[in-house]
C-alpha positions as a Markdown table, in Angstrom:
| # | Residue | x | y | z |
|---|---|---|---|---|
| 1 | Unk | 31.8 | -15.8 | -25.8 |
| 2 | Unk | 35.1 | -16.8 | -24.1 |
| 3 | Unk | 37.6 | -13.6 | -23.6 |
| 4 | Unk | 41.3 | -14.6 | -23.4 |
| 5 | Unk | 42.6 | -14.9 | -19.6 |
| 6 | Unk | 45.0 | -11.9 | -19.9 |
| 7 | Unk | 41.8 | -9.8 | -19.9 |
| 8 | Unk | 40.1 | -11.6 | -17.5 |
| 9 | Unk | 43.3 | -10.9 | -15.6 |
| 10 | Unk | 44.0 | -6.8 | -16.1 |
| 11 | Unk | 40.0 | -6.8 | -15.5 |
| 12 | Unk | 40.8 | -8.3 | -11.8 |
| 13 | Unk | 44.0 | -6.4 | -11.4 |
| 14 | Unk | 42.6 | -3.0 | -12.2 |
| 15 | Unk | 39.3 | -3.5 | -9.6 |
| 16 | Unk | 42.1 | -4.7 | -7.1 |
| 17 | Unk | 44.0 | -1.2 | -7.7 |
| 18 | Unk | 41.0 | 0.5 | -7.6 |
| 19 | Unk | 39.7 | -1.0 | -4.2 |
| 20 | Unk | 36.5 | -2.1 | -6.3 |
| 21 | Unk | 34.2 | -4.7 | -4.5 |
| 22 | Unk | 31.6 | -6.8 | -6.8 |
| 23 | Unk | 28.1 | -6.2 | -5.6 |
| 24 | Unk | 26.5 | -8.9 | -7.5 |
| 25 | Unk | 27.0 | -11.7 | -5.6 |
| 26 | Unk | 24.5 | -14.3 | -7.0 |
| 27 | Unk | 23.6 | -16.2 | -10.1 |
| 28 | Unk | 22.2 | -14.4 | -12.5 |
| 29 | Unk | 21.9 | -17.0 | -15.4 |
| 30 | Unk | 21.8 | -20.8 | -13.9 |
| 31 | Unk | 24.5 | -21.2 | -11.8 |
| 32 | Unk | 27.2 | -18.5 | -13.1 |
| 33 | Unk | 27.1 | -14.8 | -12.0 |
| 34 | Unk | 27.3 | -12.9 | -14.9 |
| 35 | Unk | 26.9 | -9.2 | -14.1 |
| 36 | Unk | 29.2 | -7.2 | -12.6 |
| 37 | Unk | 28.8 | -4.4 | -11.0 |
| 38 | Unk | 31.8 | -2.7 | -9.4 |
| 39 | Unk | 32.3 | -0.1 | -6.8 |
| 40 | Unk | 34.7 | 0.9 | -4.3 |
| 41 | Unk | 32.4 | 2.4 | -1.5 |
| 42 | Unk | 30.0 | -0.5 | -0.9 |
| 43 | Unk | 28.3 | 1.4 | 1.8 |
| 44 | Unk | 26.8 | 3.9 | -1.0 |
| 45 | Unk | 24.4 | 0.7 | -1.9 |
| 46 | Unk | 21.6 | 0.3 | -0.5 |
| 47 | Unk | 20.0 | -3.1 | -2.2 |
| 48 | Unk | 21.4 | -5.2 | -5.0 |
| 49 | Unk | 18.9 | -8.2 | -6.3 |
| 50 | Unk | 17.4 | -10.4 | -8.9 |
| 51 | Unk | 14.7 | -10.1 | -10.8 |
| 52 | Unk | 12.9 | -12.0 | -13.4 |
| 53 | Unk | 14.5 | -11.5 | -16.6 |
| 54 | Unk | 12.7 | -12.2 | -20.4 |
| 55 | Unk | 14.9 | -15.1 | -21.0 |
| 56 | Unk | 16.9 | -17.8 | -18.7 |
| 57 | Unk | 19.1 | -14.5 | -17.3 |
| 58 | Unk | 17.9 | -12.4 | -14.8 |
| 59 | Unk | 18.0 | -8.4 | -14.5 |
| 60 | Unk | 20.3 | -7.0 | -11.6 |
| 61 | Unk | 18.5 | -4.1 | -9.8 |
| 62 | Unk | 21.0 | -1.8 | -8.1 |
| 63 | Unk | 19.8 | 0.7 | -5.6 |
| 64 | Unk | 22.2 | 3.3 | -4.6 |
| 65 | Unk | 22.0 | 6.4 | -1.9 |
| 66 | Unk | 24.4 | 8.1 | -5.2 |
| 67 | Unk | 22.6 | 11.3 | -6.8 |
| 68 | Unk | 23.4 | 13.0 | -10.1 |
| 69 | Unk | 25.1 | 16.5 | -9.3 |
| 70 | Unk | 23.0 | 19.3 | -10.6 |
């Protein structure tokens, strides 16, 4: 599915006005990163990779030093 560009384009201005960085930066189905995974303090992640998926995408694992609040 294709979304119109105007919501490709308020999806790229509202991470920009957010500071939001894209962790995934790799392929996750061929050659097209698909997954997004947004956040504006990058140091708070600890390891973002690819793993085998069941079909031709792969699973993004996200490891984080963020805890639930109790």
């Amino acid at each position: 599915m294709q979304y119109p560009k105007i919501l490709s384009e308020q999806l790229l201005e509202l991470a920009e006005d957010h500071n939001m960085e894209q962790v995934c930066t790799f392929p996750t189905r061929k050659d097209a990163t698909l997954d997004l995974f947004l956040i504006n303090r990058p140091s708070l992640i600890v390891r973002c990779e690819s793993l085998p998926g069941l079909s031709d995408h792969e699973i993004v694992s996200v490891i984080s030093e963020v805890g639930a609040r109790r």
